[in-house]
N, C-alpha and C positions, 0 to 999 in steps of 0.2 A: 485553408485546407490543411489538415492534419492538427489542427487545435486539441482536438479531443485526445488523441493519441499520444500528443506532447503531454498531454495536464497527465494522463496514468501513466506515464514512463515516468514522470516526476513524482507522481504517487507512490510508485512501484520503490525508489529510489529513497525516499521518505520511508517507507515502512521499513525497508530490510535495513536502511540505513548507510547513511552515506561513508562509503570510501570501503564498503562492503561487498564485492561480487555474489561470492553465493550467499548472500544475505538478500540482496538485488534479486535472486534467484528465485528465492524458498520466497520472497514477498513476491513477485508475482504470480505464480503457483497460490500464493494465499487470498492477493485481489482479485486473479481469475474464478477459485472456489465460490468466492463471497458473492463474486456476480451471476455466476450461474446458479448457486442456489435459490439466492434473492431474484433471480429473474425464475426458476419456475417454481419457487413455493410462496413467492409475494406478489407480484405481477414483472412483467417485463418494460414496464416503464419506469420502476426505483433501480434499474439493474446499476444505472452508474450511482444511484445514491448509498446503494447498499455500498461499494466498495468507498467509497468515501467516509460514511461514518465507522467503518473498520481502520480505517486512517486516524479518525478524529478519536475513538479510542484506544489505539495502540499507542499515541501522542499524549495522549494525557496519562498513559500508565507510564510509559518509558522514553521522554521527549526525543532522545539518541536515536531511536530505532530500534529495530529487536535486533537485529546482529552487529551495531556498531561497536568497532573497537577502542576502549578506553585510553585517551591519550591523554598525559599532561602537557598543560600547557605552563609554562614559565619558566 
């Protein structure tokens, strides 16, 4: 119980990028858009797919995140 909930709070957390609050913020604001669009202009059965492949390409543009802050390590 709350599987699904868990996986997009981790999603949510992946895209704004981690150690990021209003990053966490504006990205679920952006996976909630993608799923409501995707559910009424594609069908309402890809709703969780749409917001996933908006994951899978915000990841392969900028693996960090879109709001993660640049840290050195070493």
């Amino acid at each position: 119980m709350g599987d699904l909930a868990a996986v997009k709070a981790f999603a949510i957390v992946i895209l704004g990028g981690l150690g990021s609050i209003s990053g966490a913020t504006i990205g679920g604001f952006i996976l909630a858009l993608a799923e409501e669009f995707g559910a009424g202009y594609i069908s309402s059965g890809y709703r969780d797919a749409m917001g996933f492949l908006i994951i899978i390409a915000v990841l392969l543009a900028k693996p960090t995140g879109l709001f993660a802050r640049a840290e050195r390590v070493g």
